[in-house]
C-alpha positions as CSV (number, residue, x, y, z in Angstrom):
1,X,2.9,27.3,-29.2
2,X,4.5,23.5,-29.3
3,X,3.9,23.4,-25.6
4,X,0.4,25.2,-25.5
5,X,-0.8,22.2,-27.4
6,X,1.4,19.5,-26.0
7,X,-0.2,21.3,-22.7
8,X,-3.6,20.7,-24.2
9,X,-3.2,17.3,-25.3
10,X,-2.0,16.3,-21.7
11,X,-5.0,17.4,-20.1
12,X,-7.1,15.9,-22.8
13,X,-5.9,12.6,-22.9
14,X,-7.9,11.1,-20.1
15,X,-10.1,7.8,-21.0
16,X,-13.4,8.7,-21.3
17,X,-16.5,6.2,-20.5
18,X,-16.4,5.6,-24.8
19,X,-12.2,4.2,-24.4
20,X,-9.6,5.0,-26.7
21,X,-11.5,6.3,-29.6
22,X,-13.8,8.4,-28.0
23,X,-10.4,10.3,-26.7
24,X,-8.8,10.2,-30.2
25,X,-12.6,12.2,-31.2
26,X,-12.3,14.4,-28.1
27,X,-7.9,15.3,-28.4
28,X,-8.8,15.9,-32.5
29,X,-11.8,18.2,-31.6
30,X,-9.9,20.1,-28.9
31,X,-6.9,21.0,-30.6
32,X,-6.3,23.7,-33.2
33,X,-4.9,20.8,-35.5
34,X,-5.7,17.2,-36.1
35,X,-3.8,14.4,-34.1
36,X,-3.6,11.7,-36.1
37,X,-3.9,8.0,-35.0
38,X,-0.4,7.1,-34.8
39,X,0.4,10.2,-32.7
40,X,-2.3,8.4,-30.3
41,X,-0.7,5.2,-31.1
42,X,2.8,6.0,-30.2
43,X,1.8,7.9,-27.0
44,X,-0.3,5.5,-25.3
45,X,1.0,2.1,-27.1
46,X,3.8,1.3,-25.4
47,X,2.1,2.0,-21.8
48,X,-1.0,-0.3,-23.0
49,X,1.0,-2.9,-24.0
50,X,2.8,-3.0,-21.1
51,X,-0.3,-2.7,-19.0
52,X,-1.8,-5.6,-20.8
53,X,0.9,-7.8,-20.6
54,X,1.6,-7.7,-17.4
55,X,-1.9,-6.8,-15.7
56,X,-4.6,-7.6,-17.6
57,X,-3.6,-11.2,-19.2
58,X,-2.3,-12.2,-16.1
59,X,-5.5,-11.6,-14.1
60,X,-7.7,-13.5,-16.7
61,X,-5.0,-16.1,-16.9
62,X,-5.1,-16.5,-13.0
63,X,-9.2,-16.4,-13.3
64,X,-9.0,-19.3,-15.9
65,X,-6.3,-21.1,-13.3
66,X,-9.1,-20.9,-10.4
67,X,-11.6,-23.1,-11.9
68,X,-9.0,-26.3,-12.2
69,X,-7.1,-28.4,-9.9
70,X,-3.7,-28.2,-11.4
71,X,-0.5,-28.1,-10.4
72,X,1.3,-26.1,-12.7
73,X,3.1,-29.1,-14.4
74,X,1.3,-30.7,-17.9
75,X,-2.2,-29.8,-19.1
76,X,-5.4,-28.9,-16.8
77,X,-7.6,-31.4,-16.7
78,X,-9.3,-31.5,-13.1
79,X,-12.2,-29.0,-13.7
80,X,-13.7,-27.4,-10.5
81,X,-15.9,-24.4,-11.4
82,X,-16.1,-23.2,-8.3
83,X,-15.4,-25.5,-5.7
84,X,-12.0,-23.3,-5.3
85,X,-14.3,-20.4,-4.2
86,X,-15.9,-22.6,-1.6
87,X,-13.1,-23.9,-0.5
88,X,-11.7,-20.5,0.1
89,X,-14.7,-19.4,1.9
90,X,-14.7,-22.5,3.8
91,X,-10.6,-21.9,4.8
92,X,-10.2,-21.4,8.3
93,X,-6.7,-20.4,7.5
94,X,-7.6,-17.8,5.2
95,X,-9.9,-16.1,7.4
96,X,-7.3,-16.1,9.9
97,X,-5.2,-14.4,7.4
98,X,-7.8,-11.3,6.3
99,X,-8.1,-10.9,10.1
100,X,-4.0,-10.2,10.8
101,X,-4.8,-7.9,7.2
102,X,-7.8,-6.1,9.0
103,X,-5.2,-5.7,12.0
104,X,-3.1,-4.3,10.0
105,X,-5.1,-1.4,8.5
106,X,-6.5,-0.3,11.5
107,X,-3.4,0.0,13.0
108,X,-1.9,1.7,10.5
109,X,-4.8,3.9,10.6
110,X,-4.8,4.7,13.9
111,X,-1.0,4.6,14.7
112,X,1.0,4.9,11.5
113,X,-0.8,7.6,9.8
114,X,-1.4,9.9,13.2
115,X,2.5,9.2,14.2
116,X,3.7,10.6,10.3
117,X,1.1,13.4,10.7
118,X,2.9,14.8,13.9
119,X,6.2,14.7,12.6
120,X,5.3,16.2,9.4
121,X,3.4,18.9,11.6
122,X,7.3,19.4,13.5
123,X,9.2,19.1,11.0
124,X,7.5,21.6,8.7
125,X,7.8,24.0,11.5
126,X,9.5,26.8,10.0
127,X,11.6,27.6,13.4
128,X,12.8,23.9,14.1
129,X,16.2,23.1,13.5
130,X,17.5,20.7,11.6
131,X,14.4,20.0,9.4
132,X,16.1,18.9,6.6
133,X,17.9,16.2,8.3
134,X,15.2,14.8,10.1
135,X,12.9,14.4,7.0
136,X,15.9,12.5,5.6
137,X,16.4,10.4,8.6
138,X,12.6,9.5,8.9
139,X,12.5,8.6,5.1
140,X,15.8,6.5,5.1
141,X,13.3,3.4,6.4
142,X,11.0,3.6,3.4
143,X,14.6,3.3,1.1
144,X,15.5,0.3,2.1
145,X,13.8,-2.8,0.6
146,X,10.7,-4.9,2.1
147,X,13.9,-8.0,1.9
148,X,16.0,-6.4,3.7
149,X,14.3,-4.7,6.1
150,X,12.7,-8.1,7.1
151,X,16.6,-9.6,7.8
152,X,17.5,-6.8,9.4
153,X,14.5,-6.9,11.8
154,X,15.1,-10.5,12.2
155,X,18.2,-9.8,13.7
156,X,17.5,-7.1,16.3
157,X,14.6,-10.0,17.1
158,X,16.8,-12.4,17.8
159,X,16.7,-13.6,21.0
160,X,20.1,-14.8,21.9
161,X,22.2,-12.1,19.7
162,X,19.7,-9.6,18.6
163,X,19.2,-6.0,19.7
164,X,16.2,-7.1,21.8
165,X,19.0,-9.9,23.7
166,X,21.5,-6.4,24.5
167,X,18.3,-4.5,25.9
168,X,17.6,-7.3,28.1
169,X,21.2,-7.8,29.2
170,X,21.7,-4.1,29.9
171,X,18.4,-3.5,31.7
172,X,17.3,-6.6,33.2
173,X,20.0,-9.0,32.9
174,X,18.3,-11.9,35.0
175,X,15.0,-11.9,32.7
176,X,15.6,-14.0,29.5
177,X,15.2,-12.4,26.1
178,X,11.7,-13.3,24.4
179,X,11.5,-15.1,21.0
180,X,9.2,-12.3,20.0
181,X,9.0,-14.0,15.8
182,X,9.0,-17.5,17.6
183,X,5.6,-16.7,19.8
184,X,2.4,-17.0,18.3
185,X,0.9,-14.2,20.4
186,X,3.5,-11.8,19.7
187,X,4.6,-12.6,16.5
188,X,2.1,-10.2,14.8
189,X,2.7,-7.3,16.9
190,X,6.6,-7.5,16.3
191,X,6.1,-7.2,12.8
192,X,3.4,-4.5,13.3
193,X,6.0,-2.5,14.9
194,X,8.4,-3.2,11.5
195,X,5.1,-2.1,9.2
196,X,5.1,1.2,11.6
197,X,8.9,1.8,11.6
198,X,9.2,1.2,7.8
199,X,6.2,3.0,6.2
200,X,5.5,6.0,8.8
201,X,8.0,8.2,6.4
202,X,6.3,7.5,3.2
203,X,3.2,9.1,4.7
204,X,4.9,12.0,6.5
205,X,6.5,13.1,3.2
206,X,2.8,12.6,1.6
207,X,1.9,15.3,4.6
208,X,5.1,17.6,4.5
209,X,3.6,18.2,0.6
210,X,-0.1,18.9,1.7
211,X,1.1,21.4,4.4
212,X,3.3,23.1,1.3
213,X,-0.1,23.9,-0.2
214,X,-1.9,25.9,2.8
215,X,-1.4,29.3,2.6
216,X,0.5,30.3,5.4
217,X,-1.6,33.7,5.6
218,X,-3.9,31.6,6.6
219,X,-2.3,30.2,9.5
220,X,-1.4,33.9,10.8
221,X,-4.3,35.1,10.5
222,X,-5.7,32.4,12.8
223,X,-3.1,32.7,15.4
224,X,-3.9,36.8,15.5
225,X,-7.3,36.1,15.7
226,X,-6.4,34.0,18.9
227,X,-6.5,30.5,17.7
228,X,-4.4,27.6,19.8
229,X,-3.0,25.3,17.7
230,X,-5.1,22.6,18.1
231,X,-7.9,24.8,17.0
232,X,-5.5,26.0,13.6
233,X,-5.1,22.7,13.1
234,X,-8.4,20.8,13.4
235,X,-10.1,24.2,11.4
236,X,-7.3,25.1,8.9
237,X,-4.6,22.5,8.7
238,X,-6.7,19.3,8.5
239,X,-9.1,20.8,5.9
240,X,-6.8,22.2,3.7
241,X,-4.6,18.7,3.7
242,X,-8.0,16.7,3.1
243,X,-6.8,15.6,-0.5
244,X,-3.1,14.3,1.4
245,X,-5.0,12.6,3.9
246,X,-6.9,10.6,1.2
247,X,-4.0,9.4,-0.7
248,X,-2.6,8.4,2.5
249,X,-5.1,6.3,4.0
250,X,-6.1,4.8,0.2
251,X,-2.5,3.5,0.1
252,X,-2.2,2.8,3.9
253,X,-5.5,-0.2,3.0
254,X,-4.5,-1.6,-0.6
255,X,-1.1,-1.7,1.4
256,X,-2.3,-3.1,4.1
257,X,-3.7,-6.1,2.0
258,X,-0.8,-6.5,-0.5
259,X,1.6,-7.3,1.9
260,X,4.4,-9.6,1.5
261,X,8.2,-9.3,1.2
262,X,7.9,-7.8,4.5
263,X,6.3,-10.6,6.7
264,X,7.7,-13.6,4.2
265,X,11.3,-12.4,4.7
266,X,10.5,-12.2,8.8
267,X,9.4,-15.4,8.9
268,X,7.0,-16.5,6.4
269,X,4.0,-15.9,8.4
270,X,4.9,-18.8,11.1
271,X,4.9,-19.9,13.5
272,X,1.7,-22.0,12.9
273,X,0.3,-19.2,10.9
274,X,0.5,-16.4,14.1
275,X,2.0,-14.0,11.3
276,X,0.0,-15.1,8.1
277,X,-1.1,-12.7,5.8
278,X,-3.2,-13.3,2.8
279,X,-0.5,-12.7,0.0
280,X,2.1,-15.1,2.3
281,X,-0.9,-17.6,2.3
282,X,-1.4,-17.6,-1.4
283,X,2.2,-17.6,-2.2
284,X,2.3,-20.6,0.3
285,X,-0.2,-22.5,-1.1
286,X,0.4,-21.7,-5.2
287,X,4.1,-22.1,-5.3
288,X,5.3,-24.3,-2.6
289,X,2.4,-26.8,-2.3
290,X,2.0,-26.6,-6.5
291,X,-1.4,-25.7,-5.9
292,X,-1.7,-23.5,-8.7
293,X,-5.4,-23.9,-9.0
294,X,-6.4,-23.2,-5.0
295,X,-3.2,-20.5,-5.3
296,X,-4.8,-18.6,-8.3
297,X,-8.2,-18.7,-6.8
298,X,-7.0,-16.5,-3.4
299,X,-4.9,-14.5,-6.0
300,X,-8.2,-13.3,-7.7
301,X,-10.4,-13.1,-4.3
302,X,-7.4,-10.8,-3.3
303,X,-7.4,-8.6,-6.3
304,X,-11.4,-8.5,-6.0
305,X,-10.9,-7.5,-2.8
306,X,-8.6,-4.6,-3.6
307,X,-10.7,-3.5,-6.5
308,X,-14.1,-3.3,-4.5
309,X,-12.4,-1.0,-1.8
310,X,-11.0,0.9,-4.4
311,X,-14.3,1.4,-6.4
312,X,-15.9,2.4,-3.3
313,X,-13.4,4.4,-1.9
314,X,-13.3,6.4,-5.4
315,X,-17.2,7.0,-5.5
316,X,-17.2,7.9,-1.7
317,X,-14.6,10.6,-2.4
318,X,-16.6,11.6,-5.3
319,X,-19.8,12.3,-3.5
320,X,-17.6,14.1,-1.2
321,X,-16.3,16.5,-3.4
Protein backbone atom coordinates (compact mmCIF):
# COMPACT_ATOMS: atom_id res chain seq x y z
CA UNK A 1 0.00 0.00 0.00
CA UNK A 2 3.05 2.63 1.13
CA UNK A 3 4.41 2.13 -2.39
CA UNK A 4 1.00 2.28 -4.37
CA UNK A 5 0.73 5.83 -3.13
CA UNK A 6 4.32 6.84 -3.03
CA UNK A 7 3.81 5.33 -6.77
CA UNK A 8 0.90 7.71 -7.16
CA UNK A 9 2.44 10.70 -5.84
CA UNK A 10 5.47 10.29 -8.28
CA UNK A 11 3.51 10.37 -11.20
CA UNK A 12 1.46 13.22 -9.79
CA UNK A 13 3.97 15.47 -8.89
CA UNK A 14 4.54 17.15 -12.27
CA UNK A 15 4.15 21.22 -12.29
CA UNK A 16 1.21 22.00 -13.77
CA UNK A 17 0.57 25.50 -15.82
CA UNK A 18 -1.02 26.83 -12.05
CA UNK A 19 2.93 25.94 -10.21
CA UNK A 20 3.34 24.51 -6.94
CA UNK A 21 -0.04 24.93 -5.54
CA UNK A 22 -2.09 23.85 -8.19
CA UNK A 23 0.09 20.39 -7.67
CA UNK A 24 -0.33 20.44 -3.86
CA UNK A 25 -4.53 20.66 -5.07
CA UNK A 26 -4.06 17.98 -7.78
CA UNK A 27 -1.44 15.25 -5.31
CA UNK A 28 -4.30 15.98 -2.32
CA UNK A 29 -7.22 15.18 -4.72
CA UNK A 30 -5.52 12.15 -6.18
CA UNK A 31 -4.56 10.31 -3.36
CA UNK A 32 -6.65 8.23 -0.98
CA UNK A 33 -5.34 10.58 1.92
CA UNK A 34 -4.38 14.13 2.27
CA UNK A 35 -0.66 15.24 1.72
CA UNK A 36 -0.07 17.92 3.72
CA UNK A 37 2.12 20.97 2.83
CA UNK A 38 5.20 20.15 4.52
CA UNK A 39 5.21 16.61 2.92
CA UNK A 40 5.26 18.95 -0.41
CA UNK A 41 7.74 21.14 1.25
CA UNK A 42 10.23 18.61 2.24
CA UNK A 43 10.01 16.76 -1.19
CA UNK A 44 10.45 19.48 -3.53
CA UNK A 45 12.35 22.14 -1.08
CA UNK A 46 15.59 21.19 -1.07
CA UNK A 47 15.61 20.63 -5.09
CA UNK A 48 13.98 24.32 -5.50
CA UNK A 49 16.31 25.88 -3.42
CA UNK A 50 19.02 24.49 -5.07
CA UNK A 51 17.56 25.26 -8.42
CA UNK A 52 17.05 28.81 -7.44
CA UNK A 53 20.26 29.42 -6.07
CA UNK A 54 22.17 28.34 -8.54
CA UNK A 55 19.95 28.89 -11.80
CA UNK A 56 17.56 31.21 -11.48
CA UNK A 57 19.30 34.17 -9.31
CA UNK A 58 22.27 33.81 -11.32
CA UNK A 59 20.49 34.39 -14.64
CA UNK A 60 18.69 37.51 -13.37
CA UNK A 61 21.91 38.55 -11.67
CA UNK A 62 23.81 38.14 -15.05
CA UNK A 63 20.62 40.08 -16.86
CA UNK A 64 21.05 43.00 -14.30
CA UNK A 65 25.11 42.72 -15.06
CA UNK A 66 24.32 43.26 -19.01
CA UNK A 67 22.92 46.69 -18.85
CA UNK A 68 26.33 48.21 -17.06
CA UNK A 69 29.78 48.69 -17.94
CA UNK A 70 31.50 47.24 -14.99
CA UNK A 71 34.22 45.45 -14.27
CA UNK A 72 33.49 43.37 -11.43
CA UNK A 73 35.52 45.45 -8.87
CA UNK A 74 33.38 48.40 -6.67
CA UNK A 75 29.86 49.52 -7.49
CA UNK A 76 28.06 49.73 -11.13
CA UNK A 77 27.78 52.95 -12.08
CA UNK A 78 28.27 53.04 -16.02
CA UNK A 79 24.63 52.34 -17.18
CA UNK A 80 24.18 51.06 -20.82
CA UNK A 81 20.67 49.64 -21.37
CA UNK A 82 21.28 48.09 -24.17
CA UNK A 83 24.24 49.22 -25.91
CA UNK A 84 25.77 45.72 -24.72
CA UNK A 85 23.17 43.98 -26.98
CA UNK A 86 24.26 46.16 -29.91
CA UNK A 87 27.46 45.78 -29.33
CA UNK A 88 27.05 42.01 -29.43
CA UNK A 89 25.20 42.14 -32.48
CA UNK A 90 27.61 44.42 -33.97
CA UNK A 91 30.78 41.73 -32.85
CA UNK A 92 32.47 40.45 -35.64
CA UNK A 93 34.12 38.08 -33.27
CA UNK A 94 31.08 36.69 -31.92
CA UNK A 95 29.60 35.90 -35.12
CA UNK A 96 32.65 34.14 -35.97
CA UNK A 97 32.13 32.26 -32.89
CA UNK A 98 28.21 31.03 -33.42
CA UNK A 99 29.47 30.08 -36.90
CA UNK A 100 32.48 27.41 -35.50
CA UNK A 101 29.06 26.52 -32.95
CA UNK A 102 26.77 25.95 -36.12
CA UNK A 103 29.89 23.77 -37.44
CA UNK A 104 29.76 22.03 -34.76
CA UNK A 105 26.13 20.84 -34.61
CA UNK A 106 25.94 19.87 -37.99
CA UNK A 107 28.77 17.83 -37.76
CA UNK A 108 27.78 16.24 -34.98
CA UNK A 109 24.59 15.65 -36.64
CA UNK A 110 25.76 14.28 -39.54
CA UNK A 111 28.93 12.41 -38.38
CA UNK A 112 28.79 11.85 -34.58
CA UNK A 113 25.36 10.80 -34.23
CA UNK A 114 25.32 8.34 -37.60
CA UNK A 115 28.93 7.02 -36.48
CA UNK A 116 27.34 6.00 -32.56
CA UNK A 117 24.17 4.70 -34.40
CA UNK A 118 26.29 1.98 -36.38
CA UNK A 119 28.12 0.85 -33.66
CA UNK A 120 25.21 0.57 -31.43
CA UNK A 121 23.53 -1.35 -34.44
CA UNK A 122 26.98 -3.90 -34.19
CA UNK A 123 27.37 -4.05 -31.03
CA UNK A 124 23.82 -4.96 -30.06
CA UNK A 125 24.05 -7.66 -32.50
CA UNK A 126 23.22 -10.60 -30.57
CA UNK A 127 25.86 -12.98 -32.46
CA UNK A 128 28.95 -10.51 -32.19
CA UNK A 129 31.55 -11.25 -29.94
CA UNK A 130 32.85 -9.44 -27.55
CA UNK A 131 29.92 -6.85 -27.09
CA UNK A 132 30.45 -6.22 -23.78
CA UNK A 133 33.89 -5.07 -24.15
CA UNK A 134 33.49 -2.92 -26.91
CA UNK A 135 30.56 -0.95 -25.39
CA UNK A 136 33.03 -0.39 -22.56
CA UNK A 137 35.88 0.62 -24.72
CA UNK A 138 33.69 3.03 -26.82
CA UNK A 139 32.30 4.69 -23.55
CA UNK A 140 35.78 4.90 -21.81
CA UNK A 141 36.19 8.47 -23.94
CA UNK A 142 32.94 10.01 -22.54
CA UNK A 143 34.67 9.00 -18.73
CA UNK A 144 37.31 11.01 -18.92
CA UNK A 145 36.96 14.79 -18.23
CA UNK A 146 36.48 17.72 -21.00
CA UNK A 147 40.23 18.89 -18.99
CA UNK A 148 41.77 16.19 -19.55
CA UNK A 149 40.83 15.08 -22.68
CA UNK A 150 41.87 18.47 -24.07
CA UNK A 151 45.77 17.87 -22.62
CA UNK A 152 45.79 14.70 -23.71
CA UNK A 153 44.71 15.64 -27.31
CA UNK A 154 47.18 18.43 -27.09
CA UNK A 155 49.77 16.03 -26.87
CA UNK A 156 49.07 13.61 -29.68
CA UNK A 157 48.81 17.24 -31.57
CA UNK A 158 51.91 18.16 -30.93
CA UNK A 159 53.97 18.57 -33.70
CA UNK A 160 57.44 17.88 -32.66
CA UNK A 161 56.63 14.99 -29.86
CA UNK A 162 52.97 14.17 -30.41
CA UNK A 163 51.38 11.12 -31.85
CA UNK A 164 50.74 13.01 -35.08
CA UNK A 165 54.99 13.78 -35.11
CA UNK A 166 55.46 9.35 -34.81
CA UNK A 167 52.75 8.97 -37.71
CA UNK A 168 54.74 11.28 -39.82
CA UNK A 169 58.14 9.78 -38.91
CA UNK A 170 56.91 6.23 -39.55
CA UNK A 171 55.08 6.88 -42.73
CA UNK A 172 56.49 9.82 -44.36
CA UNK A 173 59.49 10.61 -42.64
CA UNK A 174 60.73 13.51 -45.03
CA UNK A 175 57.25 15.54 -44.73
CA UNK A 176 57.30 17.73 -41.49
CA UNK A 177 54.61 17.24 -38.90
CA UNK A 178 51.80 19.95 -39.14
CA UNK A 179 50.93 22.28 -36.23
CA UNK A 180 47.38 21.16 -36.68
CA UNK A 181 46.16 23.55 -33.02
CA UNK A 182 48.73 26.23 -34.31
CA UNK A 183 46.90 26.63 -38.00
CA UNK A 184 43.99 28.74 -38.27
CA UNK A 185 42.45 26.63 -41.02
CA UNK A 186 42.83 23.38 -39.28
CA UNK A 187 42.59 24.28 -35.89
CA UNK A 188 38.77 23.71 -35.89
CA UNK A 189 38.67 20.50 -37.54
CA UNK A 190 41.29 19.00 -35.09
CA UNK A 191 39.17 19.71 -32.34
CA UNK A 192 36.12 18.52 -34.31
CA UNK A 193 37.74 15.25 -34.56
CA UNK A 194 38.24 15.41 -30.31
CA UNK A 195 34.25 16.45 -30.05
CA UNK A 196 33.67 13.19 -32.38
CA UNK A 197 36.14 10.92 -30.54
CA UNK A 198 34.89 12.06 -27.05
CA UNK A 199 31.10 12.19 -27.27
CA UNK A 200 30.22 9.38 -30.07
CA UNK A 201 29.82 6.81 -26.96
CA UNK A 202 27.54 8.90 -24.93
CA UNK A 203 25.10 8.71 -27.93
CA UNK A 204 25.68 4.96 -28.79
CA UNK A 205 24.79 3.94 -25.27
CA UNK A 206 21.60 6.44 -25.71
CA UNK A 207 21.01 3.99 -28.92
CA UNK A 208 22.13 0.43 -27.39
CA UNK A 209 18.91 1.48 -24.75
CA UNK A 210 16.39 2.37 -27.66
CA UNK A 211 17.27 -0.89 -29.51
CA UNK A 212 16.51 -2.75 -25.93
CA UNK A 213 12.98 -1.56 -26.32
CA UNK A 214 12.06 -3.05 -30.00
CA UNK A 215 10.56 -6.15 -29.80
CA UNK A 216 12.72 -8.50 -31.33
CA UNK A 217 9.57 -10.48 -32.73
CA UNK A 218 9.46 -7.78 -34.68
CA UNK A 219 12.65 -7.95 -36.23
CA UNK A 220 12.08 -11.76 -37.12
CA UNK A 221 9.19 -11.38 -38.42
CA UNK A 222 10.63 -8.85 -40.97
CA UNK A 223 13.52 -10.83 -41.89
CA UNK A 224 11.00 -14.05 -42.70
CA UNK A 225 8.96 -11.93 -44.51
CA UNK A 226 12.16 -11.18 -46.68
CA UNK A 227 13.28 -7.93 -45.44
CA UNK A 228 17.22 -6.82 -46.04
CA UNK A 229 18.43 -5.05 -43.32
CA UNK A 230 18.45 -1.80 -44.57
CA UNK A 231 14.74 -2.17 -45.16
CA UNK A 232 14.33 -3.63 -41.06
CA UNK A 233 16.12 -0.89 -40.27
CA UNK A 234 14.75 2.24 -42.03
CA UNK A 235 10.92 0.50 -41.35
CA UNK A 236 11.30 -1.08 -37.85
CA UNK A 237 14.48 -0.05 -36.19
CA UNK A 238 14.54 3.75 -36.87
CA UNK A 239 10.78 4.04 -35.88
CA UNK A 240 10.79 2.26 -32.98
CA UNK A 241 14.13 4.22 -31.64
CA UNK A 242 12.38 7.64 -32.69
CA UNK A 243 12.16 8.74 -28.89
CA UNK A 244 16.35 7.77 -28.60
CA UNK A 245 16.98 9.63 -31.54
CA UNK A 246 15.38 12.81 -30.09
CA UNK A 247 17.18 12.89 -26.86
CA UNK A 248 20.24 12.38 -28.87
CA UNK A 249 20.16 15.11 -31.24
CA UNK A 250 18.43 17.64 -28.37
CA UNK A 251 21.64 17.08 -26.45
CA UNK A 252 24.05 16.76 -29.49
CA UNK A 253 22.67 21.11 -30.21
CA UNK A 254 22.41 22.51 -26.45
CA UNK A 255 25.88 20.61 -26.47
CA UNK A 256 27.00 21.89 -29.37
CA UNK A 257 26.57 25.47 -28.03
CA UNK A 258 27.68 25.01 -24.35
CA UNK A 259 30.94 24.06 -25.14
CA UNK A 260 33.91 24.81 -23.33
CA UNK A 261 36.41 22.81 -21.13
CA UNK A 262 36.93 21.02 -24.27
CA UNK A 263 38.24 23.70 -26.70
CA UNK A 264 39.59 26.17 -23.72
CA UNK A 265 41.88 23.39 -22.38
CA UNK A 266 43.07 22.72 -26.35
CA UNK A 267 43.98 25.97 -26.77
CA UNK A 268 41.63 28.58 -25.79
CA UNK A 269 40.02 29.07 -29.03
CA UNK A 270 43.37 30.57 -30.71
CA UNK A 271 45.03 30.99 -32.71
CA UNK A 272 43.46 34.42 -33.61
CA UNK A 273 40.14 33.16 -32.79
CA UNK A 274 40.35 29.92 -35.68
CA UNK A 275 38.95 27.79 -32.66
CA UNK A 276 36.59 30.25 -30.76
CA UNK A 277 33.54 29.22 -29.57
CA UNK A 278 30.92 31.28 -27.94
CA UNK A 279 31.25 30.05 -24.24
CA UNK A 280 35.41 30.52 -24.74
CA UNK A 281 34.47 34.06 -26.07
CA UNK A 282 32.45 35.01 -23.09
CA UNK A 283 34.68 33.45 -20.61
CA UNK A 284 37.43 35.54 -22.56
CA UNK A 285 35.91 38.63 -22.46
CA UNK A 286 34.08 38.46 -18.65
CA UNK A 287 36.90 37.09 -16.71
CA UNK A 288 40.18 37.89 -18.31
CA UNK A 289 39.41 41.33 -19.83
CA UNK A 290 37.11 42.22 -16.48
CA UNK A 291 34.43 42.89 -18.70
CA UNK A 292 31.80 41.74 -16.63
CA UNK A 293 29.17 43.83 -18.13
CA UNK A 294 29.90 42.93 -22.14
CA UNK A 295 30.76 39.15 -20.49
CA UNK A 296 27.26 38.89 -18.88
CA UNK A 297 25.51 40.28 -21.79
CA UNK A 298 26.86 37.07 -24.30
CA UNK A 299 26.14 34.90 -21.16
CA UNK A 300 22.39 35.80 -21.46
CA UNK A 301 22.31 35.92 -25.45
CA UNK A 302 23.72 32.37 -25.02
CA UNK A 303 21.22 31.13 -22.55
CA UNK A 304 18.42 32.83 -24.81
CA UNK A 305 19.73 31.01 -27.39
CA UNK A 306 19.56 27.62 -25.79
CA UNK A 307 16.17 28.22 -24.34
CA UNK A 308 14.53 29.28 -27.74
CA UNK A 309 15.86 25.95 -29.40
CA UNK A 310 14.74 24.20 -26.57
CA UNK A 311 11.15 25.73 -26.59
CA UNK A 312 10.90 24.98 -30.06
CA UNK A 313 12.36 21.73 -30.22
CA UNK A 314 9.81 20.70 -27.30
CA UNK A 315 6.61 22.03 -29.20
CA UNK A 316 7.88 20.56 -32.56
CA UNK A 317 8.08 17.12 -30.82
CA UNK A 318 4.78 17.78 -29.43
CA UNK A 319 2.95 18.28 -32.55
CA UNK A 320 4.72 15.28 -33.62
CA UNK A 321 3.40 13.04 -31.19
Amino acid sequence: MLRTGSLRLRNRIAMPPGGFFMAYRRVSKGLPGKVDFLTLVVLLGPALILFTAFVVIPVFEAAVFSLYKWNGLGPMKDFRGLANYLQFVKDSIVHKALGHNLIIAVVSLAGELPLAMALALIVSDRKFKGAVFFRTFFFLPYMLSEVITGVLWQFIYHPQYGLVKSFFTFFLPDAQAPALMGNTSTVLWAILVVIIWKYFGLHMTIYIAGLQDIPQEQIEAARIDGASKSQTFWSIILPGMRTSVQLSVFFSMIGSFQLFDLVWAMGKGDPVNAGETIVTYMYKVGLTRFNIGYGSTIAVCIFLICLVFSILYQRVLAREN
